[in-house]
C-alpha positions as CSV (number, residue, x, y, z in Angstrom):
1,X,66.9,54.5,-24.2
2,X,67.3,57.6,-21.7
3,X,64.1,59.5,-22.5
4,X,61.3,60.0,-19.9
5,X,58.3,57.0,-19.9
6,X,54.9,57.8,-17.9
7,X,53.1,55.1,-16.1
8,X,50.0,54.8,-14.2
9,X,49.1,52.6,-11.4
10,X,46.3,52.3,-9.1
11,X,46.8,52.7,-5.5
12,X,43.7,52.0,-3.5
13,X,41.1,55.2,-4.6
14,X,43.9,56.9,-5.9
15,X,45.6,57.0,-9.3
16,X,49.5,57.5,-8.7
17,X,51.5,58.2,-11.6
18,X,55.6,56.5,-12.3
19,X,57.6,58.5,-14.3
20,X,61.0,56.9,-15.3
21,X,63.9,59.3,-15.9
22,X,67.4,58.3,-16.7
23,X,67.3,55.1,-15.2
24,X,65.4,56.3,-11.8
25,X,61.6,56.2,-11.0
26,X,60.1,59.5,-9.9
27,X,56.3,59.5,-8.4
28,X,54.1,62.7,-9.1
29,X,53.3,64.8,-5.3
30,X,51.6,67.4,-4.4
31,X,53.7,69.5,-1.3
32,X,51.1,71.0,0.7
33,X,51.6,74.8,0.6
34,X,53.0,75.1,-3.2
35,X,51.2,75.6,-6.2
36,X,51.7,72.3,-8.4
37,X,53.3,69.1,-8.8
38,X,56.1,67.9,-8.1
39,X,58.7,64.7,-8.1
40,X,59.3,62.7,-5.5
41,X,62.4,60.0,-6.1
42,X,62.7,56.6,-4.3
43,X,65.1,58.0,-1.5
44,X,62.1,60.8,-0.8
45,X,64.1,63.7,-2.6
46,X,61.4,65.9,-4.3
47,X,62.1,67.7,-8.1
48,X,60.9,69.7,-10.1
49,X,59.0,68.8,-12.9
50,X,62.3,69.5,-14.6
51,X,64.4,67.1,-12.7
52,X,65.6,69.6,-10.4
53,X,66.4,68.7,-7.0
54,X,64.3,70.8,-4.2
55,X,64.8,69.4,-1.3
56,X,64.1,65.9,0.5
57,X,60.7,64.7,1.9
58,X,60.4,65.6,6.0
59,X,63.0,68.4,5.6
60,X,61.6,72.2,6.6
61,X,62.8,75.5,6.1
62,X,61.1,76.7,9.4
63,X,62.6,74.0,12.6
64,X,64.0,76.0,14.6
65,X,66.1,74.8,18.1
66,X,64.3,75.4,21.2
């Protein structure tokens, strides 16, 4: 089966919710900054809630070299 499942497991205070996808395990974020969730993967990429690929966790559009 390929569809999407939704899990939720306790972390602590916080409720943090699996979604599995394909055969991968995405965790719901919120990216400080943007309106939202979002979907981080288990190598830190982040998604849309559509499964599209953003960007990677620790990655920002504004380093610059000094």
């Amino acid at each position: 089966m390929n569809g999407t499942s939704n899990d939720a497991y306790f972390s602590g205070d916080e409720m943090t919710e699996i979604i599995e996808h394909e055969g991968k395990r995405y965790r719901r974020v919120q990216i400080e900054g943007q309106d939202g969730d979002h979907l981080m993967d288990e190598e830190a990429n982040i998604y849309t809630l559509d499964f599209e690929k953003i960007g990677k966790a620790g990655d920002s559009d504004d380093d610059e070299e000094i």
